[in-house]
PDB file of N, CA, C, O and CB in Angstrom:
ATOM      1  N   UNK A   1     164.953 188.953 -80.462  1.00  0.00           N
ATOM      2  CA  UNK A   1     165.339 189.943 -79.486  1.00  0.00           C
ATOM      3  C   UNK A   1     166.825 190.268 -79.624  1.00  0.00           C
ATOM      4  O   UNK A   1     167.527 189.288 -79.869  1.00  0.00           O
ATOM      5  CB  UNK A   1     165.021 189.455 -78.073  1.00  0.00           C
ATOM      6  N   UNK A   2     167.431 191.417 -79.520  1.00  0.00           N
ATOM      7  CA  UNK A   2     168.741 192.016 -79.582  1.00  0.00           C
ATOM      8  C   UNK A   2     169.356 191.734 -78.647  1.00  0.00           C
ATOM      9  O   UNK A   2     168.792 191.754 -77.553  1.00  0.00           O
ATOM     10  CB  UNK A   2     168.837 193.245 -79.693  1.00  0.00           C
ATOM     11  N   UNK A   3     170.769 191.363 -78.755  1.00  0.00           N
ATOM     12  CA  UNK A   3     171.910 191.035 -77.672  1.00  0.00           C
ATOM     13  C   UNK A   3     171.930 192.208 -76.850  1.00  0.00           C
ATOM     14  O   UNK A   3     172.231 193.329 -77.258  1.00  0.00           O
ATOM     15  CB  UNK A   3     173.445 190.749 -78.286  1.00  0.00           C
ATOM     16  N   UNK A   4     171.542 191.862 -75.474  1.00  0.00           N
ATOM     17  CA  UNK A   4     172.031 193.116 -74.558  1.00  0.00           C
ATOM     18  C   UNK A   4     173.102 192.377 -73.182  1.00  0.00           C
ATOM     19  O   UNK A   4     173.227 191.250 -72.703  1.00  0.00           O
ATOM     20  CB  UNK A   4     170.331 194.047 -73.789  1.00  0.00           C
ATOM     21  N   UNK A   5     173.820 193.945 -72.893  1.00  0.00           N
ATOM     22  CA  UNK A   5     175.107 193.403 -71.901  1.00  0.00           C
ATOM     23  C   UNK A   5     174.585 194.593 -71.097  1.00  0.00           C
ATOM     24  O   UNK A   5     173.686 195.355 -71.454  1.00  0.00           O
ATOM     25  CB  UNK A   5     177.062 193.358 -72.502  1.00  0.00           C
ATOM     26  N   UNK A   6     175.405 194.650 -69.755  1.00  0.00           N
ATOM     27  CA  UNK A   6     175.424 195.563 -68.874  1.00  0.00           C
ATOM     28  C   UNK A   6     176.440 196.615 -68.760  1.00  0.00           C
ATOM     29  O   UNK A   6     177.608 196.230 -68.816  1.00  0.00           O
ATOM     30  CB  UNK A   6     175.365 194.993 -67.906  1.00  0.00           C
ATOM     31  N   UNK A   7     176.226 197.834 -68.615  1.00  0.00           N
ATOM     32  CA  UNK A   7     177.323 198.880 -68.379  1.00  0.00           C
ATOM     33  C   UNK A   7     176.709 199.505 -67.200  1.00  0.00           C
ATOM     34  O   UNK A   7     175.537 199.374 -66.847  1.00  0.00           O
ATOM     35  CB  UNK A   7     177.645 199.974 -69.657  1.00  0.00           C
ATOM     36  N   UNK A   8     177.755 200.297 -66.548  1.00  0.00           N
ATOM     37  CA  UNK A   8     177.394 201.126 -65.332  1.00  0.00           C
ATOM     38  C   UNK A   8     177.346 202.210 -65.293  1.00  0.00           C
ATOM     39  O   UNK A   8     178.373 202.701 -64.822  1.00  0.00           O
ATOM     40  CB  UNK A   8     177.963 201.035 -64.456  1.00  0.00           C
ATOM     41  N   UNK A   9     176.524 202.979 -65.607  1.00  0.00           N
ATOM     42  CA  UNK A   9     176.048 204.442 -65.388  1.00  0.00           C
ATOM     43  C   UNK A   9     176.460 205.503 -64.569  1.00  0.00           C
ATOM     44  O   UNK A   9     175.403 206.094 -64.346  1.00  0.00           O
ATOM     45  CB  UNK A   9     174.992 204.419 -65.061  1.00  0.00           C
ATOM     46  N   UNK A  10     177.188 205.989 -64.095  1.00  0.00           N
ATOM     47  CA  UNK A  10     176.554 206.969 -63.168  1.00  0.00           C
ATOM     48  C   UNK A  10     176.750 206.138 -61.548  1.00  0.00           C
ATOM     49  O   UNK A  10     176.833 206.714 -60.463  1.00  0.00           O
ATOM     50  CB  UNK A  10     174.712 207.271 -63.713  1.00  0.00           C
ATOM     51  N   UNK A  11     176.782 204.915 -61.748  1.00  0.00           N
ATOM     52  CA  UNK A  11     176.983 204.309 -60.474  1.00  0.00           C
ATOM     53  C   UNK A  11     175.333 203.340 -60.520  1.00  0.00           C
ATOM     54  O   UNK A  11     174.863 202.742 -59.552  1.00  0.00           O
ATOM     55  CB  UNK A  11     177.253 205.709 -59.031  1.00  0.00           C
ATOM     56  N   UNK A  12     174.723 203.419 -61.874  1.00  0.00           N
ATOM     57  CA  UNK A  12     173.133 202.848 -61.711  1.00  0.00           C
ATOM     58  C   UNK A  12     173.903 201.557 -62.937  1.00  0.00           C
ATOM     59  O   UNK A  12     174.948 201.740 -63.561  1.00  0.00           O
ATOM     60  CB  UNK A  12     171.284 204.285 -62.410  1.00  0.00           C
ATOM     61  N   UNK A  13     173.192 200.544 -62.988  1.00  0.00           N
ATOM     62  CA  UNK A  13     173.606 199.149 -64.147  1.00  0.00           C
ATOM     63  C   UNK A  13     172.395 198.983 -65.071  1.00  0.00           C
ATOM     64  O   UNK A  13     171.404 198.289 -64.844  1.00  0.00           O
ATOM     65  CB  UNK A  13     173.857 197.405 -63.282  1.00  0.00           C
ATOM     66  N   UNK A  14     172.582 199.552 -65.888  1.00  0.00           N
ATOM     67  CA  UNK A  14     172.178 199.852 -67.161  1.00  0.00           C
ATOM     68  C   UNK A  14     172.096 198.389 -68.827  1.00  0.00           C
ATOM     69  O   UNK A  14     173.068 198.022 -69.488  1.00  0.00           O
ATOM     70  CB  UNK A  14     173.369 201.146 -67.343  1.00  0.00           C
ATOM     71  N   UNK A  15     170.803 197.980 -68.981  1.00  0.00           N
ATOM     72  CA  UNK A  15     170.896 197.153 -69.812  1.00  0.00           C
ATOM     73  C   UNK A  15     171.169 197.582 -70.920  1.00  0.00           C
ATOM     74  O   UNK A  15     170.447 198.565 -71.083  1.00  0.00           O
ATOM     75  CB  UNK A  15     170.059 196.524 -69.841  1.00  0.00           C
ATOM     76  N   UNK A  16     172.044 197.365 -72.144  1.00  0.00           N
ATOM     77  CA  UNK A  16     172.175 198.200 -73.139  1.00  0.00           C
ATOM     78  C   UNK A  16     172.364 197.445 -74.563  1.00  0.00           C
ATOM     79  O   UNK A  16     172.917 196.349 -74.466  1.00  0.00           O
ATOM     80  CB  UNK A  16     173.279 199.084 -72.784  1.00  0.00           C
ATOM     81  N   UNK A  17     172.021 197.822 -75.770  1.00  0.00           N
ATOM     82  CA  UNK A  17     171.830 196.778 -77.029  1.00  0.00           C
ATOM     83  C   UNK A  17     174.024 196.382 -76.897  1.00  0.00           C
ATOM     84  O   UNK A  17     174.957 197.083 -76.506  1.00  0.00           O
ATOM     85  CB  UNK A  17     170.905 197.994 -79.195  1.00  0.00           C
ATOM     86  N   UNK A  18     173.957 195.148 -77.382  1.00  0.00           N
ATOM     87  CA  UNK A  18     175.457 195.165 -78.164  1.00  0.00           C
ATOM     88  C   UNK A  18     175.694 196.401 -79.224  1.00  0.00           C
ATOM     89  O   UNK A  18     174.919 196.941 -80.014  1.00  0.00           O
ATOM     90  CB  UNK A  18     175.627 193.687 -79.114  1.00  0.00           C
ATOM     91  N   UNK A  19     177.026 196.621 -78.931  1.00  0.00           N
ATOM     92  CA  UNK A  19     177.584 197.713 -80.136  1.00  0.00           C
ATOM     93  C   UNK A  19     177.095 198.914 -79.608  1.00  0.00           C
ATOM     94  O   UNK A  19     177.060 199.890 -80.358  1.00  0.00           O
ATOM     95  CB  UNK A  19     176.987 197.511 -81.808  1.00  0.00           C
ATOM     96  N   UNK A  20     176.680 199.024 -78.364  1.00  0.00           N
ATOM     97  CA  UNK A  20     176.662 200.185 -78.067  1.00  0.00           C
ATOM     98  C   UNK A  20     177.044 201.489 -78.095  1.00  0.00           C
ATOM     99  O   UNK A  20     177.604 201.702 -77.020  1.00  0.00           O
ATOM    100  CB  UNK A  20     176.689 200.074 -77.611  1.00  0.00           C
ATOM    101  N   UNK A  21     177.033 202.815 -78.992  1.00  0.00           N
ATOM    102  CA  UNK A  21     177.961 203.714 -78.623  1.00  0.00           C
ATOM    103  C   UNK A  21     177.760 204.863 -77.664  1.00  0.00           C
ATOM    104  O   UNK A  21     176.677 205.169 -77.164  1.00  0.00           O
ATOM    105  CB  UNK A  21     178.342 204.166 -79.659  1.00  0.00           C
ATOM    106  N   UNK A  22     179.140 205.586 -77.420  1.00  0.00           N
ATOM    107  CA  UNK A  22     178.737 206.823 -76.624  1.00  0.00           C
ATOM    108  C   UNK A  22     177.722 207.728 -76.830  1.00  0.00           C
ATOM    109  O   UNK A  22     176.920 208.107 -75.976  1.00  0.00           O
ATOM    110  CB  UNK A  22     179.625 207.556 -76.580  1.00  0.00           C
ATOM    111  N   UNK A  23     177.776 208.079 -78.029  1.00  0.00           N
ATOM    112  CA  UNK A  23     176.730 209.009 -79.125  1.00  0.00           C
ATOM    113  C   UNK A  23     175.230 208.099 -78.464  1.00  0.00           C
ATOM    114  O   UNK A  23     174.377 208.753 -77.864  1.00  0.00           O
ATOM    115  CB  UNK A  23     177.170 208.667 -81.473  1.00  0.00           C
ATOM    116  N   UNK A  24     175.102 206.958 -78.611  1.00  0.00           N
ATOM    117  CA  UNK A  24     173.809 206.517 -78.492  1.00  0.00           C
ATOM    118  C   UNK A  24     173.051 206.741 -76.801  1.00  0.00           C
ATOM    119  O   UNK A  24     171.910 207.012 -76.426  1.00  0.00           O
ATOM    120  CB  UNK A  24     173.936 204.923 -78.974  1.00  0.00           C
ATOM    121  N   UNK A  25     174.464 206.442 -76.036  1.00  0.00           N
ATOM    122  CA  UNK A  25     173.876 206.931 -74.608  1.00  0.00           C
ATOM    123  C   UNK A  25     173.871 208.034 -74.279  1.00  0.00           C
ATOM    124  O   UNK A  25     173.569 208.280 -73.111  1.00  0.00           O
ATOM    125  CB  UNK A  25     174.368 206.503 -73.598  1.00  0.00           C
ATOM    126  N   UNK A  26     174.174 209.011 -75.105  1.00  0.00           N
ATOM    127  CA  UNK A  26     173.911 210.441 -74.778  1.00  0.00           C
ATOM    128  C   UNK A  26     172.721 211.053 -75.202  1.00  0.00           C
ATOM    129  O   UNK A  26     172.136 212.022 -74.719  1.00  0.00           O
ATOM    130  CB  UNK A  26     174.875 211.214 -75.261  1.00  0.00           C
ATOM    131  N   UNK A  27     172.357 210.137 -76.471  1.00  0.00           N
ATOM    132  CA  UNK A  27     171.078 210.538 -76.861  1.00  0.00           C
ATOM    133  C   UNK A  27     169.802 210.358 -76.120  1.00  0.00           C
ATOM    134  O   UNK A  27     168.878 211.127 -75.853  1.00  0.00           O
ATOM    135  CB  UNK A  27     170.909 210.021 -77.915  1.00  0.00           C
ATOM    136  N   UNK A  28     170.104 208.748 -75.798  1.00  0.00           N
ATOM    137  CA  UNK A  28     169.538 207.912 -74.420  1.00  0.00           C
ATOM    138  C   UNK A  28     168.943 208.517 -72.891  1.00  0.00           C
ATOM    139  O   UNK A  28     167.973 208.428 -72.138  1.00  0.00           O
ATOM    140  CB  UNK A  28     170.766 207.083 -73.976  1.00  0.00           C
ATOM    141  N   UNK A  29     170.032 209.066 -73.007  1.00  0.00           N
ATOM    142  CA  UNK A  29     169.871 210.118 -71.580  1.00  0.00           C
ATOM    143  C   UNK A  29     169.367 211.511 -71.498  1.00  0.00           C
ATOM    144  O   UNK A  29     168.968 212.212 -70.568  1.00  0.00           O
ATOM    145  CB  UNK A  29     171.161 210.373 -70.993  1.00  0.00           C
ATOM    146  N   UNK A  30     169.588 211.765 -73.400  1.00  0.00           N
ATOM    147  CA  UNK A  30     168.601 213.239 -73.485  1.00  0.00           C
ATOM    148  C   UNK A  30     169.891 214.088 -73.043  1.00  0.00           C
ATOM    149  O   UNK A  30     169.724 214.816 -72.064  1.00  0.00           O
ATOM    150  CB  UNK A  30     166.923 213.426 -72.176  1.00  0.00           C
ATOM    151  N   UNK A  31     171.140 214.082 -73.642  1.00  0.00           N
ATOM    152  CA  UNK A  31     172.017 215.003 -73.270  1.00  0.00           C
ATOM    153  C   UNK A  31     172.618 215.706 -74.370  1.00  0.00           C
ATOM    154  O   UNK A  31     173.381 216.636 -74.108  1.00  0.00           O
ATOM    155  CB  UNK A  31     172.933 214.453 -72.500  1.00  0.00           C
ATOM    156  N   UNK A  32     172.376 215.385 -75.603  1.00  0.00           N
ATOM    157  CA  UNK A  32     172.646 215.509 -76.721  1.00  0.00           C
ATOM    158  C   UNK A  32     172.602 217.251 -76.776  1.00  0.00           C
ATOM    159  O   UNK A  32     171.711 217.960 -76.308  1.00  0.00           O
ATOM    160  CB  UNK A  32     171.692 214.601 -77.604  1.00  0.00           C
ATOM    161  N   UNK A  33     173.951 217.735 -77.554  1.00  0.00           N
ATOM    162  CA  UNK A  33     173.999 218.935 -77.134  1.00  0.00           C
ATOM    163  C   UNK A  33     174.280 219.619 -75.889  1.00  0.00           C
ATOM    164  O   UNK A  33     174.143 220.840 -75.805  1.00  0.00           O
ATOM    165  CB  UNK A  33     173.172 219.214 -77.392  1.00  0.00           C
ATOM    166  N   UNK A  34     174.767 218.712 -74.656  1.00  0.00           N
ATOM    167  CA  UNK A  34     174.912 219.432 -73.710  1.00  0.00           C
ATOM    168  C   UNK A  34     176.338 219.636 -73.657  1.00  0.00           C
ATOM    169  O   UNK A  34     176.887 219.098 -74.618  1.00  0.00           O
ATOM    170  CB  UNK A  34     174.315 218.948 -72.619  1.00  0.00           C
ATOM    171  N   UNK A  35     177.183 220.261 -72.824  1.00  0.00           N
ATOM    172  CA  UNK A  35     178.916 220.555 -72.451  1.00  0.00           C
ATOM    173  C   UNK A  35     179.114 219.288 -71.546  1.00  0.00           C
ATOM    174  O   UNK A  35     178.257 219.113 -70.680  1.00  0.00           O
ATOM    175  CB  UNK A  35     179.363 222.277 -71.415  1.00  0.00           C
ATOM    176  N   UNK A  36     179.915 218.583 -71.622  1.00  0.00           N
ATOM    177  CA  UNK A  36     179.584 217.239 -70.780  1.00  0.00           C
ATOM    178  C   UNK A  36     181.076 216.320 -71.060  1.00  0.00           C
ATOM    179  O   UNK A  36     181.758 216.263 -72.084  1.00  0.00           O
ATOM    180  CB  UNK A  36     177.918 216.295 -71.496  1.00  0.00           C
ATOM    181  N   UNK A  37     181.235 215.762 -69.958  1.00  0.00           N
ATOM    182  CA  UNK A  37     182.905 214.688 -70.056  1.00  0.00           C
ATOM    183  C   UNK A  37     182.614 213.484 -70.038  1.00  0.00           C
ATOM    184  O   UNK A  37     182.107 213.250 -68.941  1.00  0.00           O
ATOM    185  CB  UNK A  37     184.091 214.729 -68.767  1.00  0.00           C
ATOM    186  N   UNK A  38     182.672 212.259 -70.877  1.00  0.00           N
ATOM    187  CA  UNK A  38     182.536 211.056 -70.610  1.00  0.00           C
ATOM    188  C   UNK A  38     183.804 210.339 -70.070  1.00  0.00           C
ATOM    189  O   UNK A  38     184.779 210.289 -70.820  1.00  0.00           O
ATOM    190  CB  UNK A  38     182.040 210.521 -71.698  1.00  0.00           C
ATOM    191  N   UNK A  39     183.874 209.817 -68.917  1.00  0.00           N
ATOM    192  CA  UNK A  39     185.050 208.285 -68.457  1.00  0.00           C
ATOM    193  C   UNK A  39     184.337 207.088 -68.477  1.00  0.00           C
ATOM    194  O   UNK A  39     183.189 206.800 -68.136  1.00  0.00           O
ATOM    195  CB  UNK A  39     185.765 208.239 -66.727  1.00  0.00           C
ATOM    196  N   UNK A  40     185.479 206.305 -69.061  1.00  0.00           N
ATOM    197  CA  UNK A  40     184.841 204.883 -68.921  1.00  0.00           C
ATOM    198  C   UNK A  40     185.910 204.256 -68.770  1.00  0.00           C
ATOM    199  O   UNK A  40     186.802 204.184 -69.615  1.00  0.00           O
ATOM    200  CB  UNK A  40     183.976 204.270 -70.041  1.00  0.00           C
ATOM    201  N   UNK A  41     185.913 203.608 -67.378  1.00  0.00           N
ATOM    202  CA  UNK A  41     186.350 202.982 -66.538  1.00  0.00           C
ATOM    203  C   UNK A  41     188.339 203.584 -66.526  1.00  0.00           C
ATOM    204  O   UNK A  41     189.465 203.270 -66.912  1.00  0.00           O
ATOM    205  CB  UNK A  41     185.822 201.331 -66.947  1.00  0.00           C
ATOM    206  N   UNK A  42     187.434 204.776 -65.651  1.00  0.00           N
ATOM    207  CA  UNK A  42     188.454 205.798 -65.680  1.00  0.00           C
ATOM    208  C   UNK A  42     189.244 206.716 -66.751  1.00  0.00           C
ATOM    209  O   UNK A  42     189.895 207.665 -66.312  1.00  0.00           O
ATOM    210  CB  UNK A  42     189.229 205.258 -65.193  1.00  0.00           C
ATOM    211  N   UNK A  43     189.223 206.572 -67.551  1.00  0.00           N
ATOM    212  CA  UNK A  43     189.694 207.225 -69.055  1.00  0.00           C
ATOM    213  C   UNK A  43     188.862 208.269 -69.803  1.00  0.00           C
ATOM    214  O   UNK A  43     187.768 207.880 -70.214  1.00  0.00           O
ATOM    215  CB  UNK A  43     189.783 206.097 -70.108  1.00  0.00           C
ATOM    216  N   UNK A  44     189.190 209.437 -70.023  1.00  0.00           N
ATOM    217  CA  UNK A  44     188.765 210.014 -71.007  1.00  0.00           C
ATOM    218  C   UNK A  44     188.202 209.697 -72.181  1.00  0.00           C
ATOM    219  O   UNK A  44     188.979 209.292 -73.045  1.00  0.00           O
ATOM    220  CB  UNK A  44     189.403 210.480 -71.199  1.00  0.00           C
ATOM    221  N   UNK A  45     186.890 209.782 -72.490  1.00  0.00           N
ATOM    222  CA  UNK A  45     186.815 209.251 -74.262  1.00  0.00           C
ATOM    223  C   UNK A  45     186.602 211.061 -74.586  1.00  0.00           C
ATOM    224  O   UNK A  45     185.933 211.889 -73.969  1.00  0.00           O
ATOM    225  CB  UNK A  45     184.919 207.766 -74.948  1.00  0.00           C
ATOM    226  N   UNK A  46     187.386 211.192 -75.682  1.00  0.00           N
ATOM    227  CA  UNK A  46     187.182 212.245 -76.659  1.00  0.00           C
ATOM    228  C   UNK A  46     185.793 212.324 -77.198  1.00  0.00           C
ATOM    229  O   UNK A  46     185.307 211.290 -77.655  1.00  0.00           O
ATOM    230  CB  UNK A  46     188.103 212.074 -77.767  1.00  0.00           C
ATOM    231  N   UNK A  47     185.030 213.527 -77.199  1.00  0.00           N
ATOM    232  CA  UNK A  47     183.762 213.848 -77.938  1.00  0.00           C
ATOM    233  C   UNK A  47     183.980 213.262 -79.098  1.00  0.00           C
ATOM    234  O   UNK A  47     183.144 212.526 -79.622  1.00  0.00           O
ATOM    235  CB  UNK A  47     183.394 215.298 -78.122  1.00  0.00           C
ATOM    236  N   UNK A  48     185.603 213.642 -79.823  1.00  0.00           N
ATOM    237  CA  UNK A  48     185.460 213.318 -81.097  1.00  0.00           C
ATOM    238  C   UNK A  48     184.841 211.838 -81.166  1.00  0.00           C
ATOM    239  O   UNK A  48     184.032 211.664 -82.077  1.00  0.00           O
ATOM    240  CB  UNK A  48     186.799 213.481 -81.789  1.00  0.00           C
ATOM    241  N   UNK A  49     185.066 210.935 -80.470  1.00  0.00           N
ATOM    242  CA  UNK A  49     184.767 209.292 -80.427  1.00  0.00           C
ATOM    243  C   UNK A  49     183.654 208.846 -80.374  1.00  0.00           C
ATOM    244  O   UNK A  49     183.259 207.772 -80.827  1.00  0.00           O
ATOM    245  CB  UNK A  49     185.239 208.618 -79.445  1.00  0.00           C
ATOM    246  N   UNK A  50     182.788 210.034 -79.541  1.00  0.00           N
ATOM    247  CA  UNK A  50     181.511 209.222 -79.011  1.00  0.00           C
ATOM    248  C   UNK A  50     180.805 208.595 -80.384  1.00  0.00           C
ATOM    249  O   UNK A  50     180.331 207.484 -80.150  1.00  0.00           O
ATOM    250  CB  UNK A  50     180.325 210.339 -78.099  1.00  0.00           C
ATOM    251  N   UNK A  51     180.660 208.940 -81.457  1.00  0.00           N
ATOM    252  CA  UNK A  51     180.270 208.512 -82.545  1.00  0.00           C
ATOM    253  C   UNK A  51     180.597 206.817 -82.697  1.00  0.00           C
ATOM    254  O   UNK A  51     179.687 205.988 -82.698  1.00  0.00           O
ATOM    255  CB  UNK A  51     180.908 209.428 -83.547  1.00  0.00           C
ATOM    256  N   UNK A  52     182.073 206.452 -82.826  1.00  0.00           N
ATOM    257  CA  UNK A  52     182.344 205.524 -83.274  1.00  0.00           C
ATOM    258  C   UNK A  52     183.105 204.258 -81.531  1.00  0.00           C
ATOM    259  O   UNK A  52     183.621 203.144 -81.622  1.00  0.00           O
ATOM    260  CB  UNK A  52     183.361 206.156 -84.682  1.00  0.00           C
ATOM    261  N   UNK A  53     182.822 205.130 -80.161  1.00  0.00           N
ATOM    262  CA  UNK A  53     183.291 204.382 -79.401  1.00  0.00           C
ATOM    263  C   UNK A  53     181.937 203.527 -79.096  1.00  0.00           C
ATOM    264  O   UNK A  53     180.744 203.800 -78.965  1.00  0.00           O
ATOM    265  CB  UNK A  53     184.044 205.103 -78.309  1.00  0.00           C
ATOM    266  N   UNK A  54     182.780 202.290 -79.049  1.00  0.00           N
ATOM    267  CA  UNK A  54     181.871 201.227 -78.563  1.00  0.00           C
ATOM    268  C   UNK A  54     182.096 200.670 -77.007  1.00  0.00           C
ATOM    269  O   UNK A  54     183.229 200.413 -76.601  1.00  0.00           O
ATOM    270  CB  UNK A  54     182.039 200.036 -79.563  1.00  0.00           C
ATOM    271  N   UNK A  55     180.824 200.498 -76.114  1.00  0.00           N
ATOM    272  CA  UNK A  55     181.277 200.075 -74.869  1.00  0.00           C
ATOM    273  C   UNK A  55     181.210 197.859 -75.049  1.00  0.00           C
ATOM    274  O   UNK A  55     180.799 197.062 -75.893  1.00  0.00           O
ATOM    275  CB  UNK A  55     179.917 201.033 -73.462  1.00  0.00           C
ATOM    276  N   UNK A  56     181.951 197.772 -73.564  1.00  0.00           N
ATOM    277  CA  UNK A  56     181.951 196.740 -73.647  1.00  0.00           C
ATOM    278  C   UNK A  56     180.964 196.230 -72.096  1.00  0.00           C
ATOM    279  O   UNK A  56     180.824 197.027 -71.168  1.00  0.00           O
ATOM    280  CB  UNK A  56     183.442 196.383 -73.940  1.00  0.00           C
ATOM    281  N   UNK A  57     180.504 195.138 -72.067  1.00  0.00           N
ATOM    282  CA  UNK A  57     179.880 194.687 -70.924  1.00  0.00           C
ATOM    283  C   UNK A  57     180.781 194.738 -69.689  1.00  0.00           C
ATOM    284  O   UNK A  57     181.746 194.004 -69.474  1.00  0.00           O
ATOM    285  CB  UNK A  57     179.397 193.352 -71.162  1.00  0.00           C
ATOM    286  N   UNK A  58     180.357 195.632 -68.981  1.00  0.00           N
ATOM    287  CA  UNK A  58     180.613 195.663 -67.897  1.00  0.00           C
ATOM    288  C   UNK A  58     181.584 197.052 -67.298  1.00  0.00           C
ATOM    289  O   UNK A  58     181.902 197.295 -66.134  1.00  0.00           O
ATOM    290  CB  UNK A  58     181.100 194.405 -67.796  1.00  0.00           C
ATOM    291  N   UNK A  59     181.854 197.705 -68.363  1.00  0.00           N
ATOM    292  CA  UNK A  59     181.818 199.120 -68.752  1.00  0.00           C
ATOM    293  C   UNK A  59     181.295 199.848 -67.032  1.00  0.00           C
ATOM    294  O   UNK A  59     180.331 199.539 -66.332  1.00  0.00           O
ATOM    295  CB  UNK A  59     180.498 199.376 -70.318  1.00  0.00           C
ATOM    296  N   UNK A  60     182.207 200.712 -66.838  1.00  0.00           N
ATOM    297  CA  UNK A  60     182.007 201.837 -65.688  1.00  0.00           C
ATOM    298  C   UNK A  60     181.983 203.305 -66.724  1.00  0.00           C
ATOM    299  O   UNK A  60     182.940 203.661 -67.412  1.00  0.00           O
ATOM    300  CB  UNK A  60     183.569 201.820 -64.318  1.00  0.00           C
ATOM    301  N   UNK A  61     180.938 203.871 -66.654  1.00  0.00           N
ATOM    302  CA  UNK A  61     180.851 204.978 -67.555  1.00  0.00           C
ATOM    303  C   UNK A  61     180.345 206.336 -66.196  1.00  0.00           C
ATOM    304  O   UNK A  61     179.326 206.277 -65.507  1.00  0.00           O
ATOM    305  CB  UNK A  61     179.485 204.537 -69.060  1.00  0.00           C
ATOM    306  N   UNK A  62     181.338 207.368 -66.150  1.00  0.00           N
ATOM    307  CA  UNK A  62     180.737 208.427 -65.486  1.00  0.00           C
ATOM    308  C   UNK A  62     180.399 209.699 -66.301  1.00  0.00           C
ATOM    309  O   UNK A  62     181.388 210.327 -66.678  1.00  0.00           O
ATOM    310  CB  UNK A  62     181.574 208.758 -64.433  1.00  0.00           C
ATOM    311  N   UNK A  63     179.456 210.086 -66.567  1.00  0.00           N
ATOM    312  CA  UNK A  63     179.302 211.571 -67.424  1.00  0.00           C
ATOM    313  C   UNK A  63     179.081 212.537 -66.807  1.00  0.00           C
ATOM    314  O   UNK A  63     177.887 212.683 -66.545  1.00  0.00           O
ATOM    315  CB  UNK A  63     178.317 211.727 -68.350  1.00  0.00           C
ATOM    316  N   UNK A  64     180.043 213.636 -66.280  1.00  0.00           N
ATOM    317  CA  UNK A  64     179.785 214.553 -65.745  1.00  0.00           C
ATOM    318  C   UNK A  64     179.318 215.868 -66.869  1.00  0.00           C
ATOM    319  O   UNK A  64     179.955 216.069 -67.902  1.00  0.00           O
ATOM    320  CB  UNK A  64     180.901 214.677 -64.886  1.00  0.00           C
ATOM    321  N   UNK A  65     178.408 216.491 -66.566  1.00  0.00           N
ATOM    322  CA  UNK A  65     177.942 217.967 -67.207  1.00  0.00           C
ATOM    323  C   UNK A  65     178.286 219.168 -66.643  1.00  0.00           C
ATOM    324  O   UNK A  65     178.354 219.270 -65.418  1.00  0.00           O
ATOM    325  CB  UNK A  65     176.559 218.132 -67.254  1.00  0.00           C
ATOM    326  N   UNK A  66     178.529 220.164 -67.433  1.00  0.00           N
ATOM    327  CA  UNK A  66     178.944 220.969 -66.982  1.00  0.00           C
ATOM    328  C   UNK A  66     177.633 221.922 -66.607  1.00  0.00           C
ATOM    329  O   UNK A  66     176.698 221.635 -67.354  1.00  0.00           O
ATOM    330  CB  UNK A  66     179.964 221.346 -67.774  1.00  0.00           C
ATOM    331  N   UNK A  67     177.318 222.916 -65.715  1.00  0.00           N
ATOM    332  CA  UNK A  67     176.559 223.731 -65.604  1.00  0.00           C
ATOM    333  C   UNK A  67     176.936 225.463 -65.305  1.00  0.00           C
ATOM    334  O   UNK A  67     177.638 225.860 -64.375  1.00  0.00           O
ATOM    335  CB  UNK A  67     175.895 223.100 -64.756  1.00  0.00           C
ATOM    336  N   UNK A  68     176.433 226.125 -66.098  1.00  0.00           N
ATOM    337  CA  UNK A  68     176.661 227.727 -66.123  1.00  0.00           C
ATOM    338  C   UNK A  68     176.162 227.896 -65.047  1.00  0.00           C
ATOM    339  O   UNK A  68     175.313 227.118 -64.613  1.00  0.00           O
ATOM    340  CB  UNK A  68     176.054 228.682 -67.207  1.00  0.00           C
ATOM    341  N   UNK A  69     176.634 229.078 -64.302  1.00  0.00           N
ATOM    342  CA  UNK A  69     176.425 229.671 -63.123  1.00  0.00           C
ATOM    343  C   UNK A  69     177.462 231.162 -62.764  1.00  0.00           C
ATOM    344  O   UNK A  69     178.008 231.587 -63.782  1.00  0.00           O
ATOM    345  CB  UNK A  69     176.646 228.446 -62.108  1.00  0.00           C
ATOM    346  N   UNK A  70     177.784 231.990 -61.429  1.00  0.00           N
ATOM    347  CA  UNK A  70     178.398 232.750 -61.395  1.00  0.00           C
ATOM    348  C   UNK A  70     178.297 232.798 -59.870  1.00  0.00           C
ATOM    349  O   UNK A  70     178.927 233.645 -59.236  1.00  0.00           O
ATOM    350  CB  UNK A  70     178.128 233.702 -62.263  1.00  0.00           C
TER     351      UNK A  70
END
């Protein structure tokens, strides 16, 4: 079985493999392709990162999306 740690979602606690990346919880969540801001534990991560950022246990992650409207 794969090492898993906890990160916090959204405000929900989320079991997640070690080496987790941003890229992987976006895919995770089915957001892939959307306009969208990741913080983790308060900080900006750059889109450019989500590829190669790794979370750590215990990680506060908020992803806000953006939505079109008028």
């Amino acid at each position: 079985m794969e090492p898993v740690m906890q990160i916090i979602v959204n405000g929900n606690t989320s079991d997640v493999p070690v080496d987790f990346t941003a890229e992987q919880l976006i895919e995770s969540l089915r957001l892939t392709g959307k306009r969208l801001a990741m913080e983790v534990n308060m900080e900006i991560v750059p889109r450019s990162t989500f590829e190669s950022y790794q979370f750590t246990s215990g990680d506060r992650v908020e992803i806000v999306h953006a939505i079109g409207g008028g």
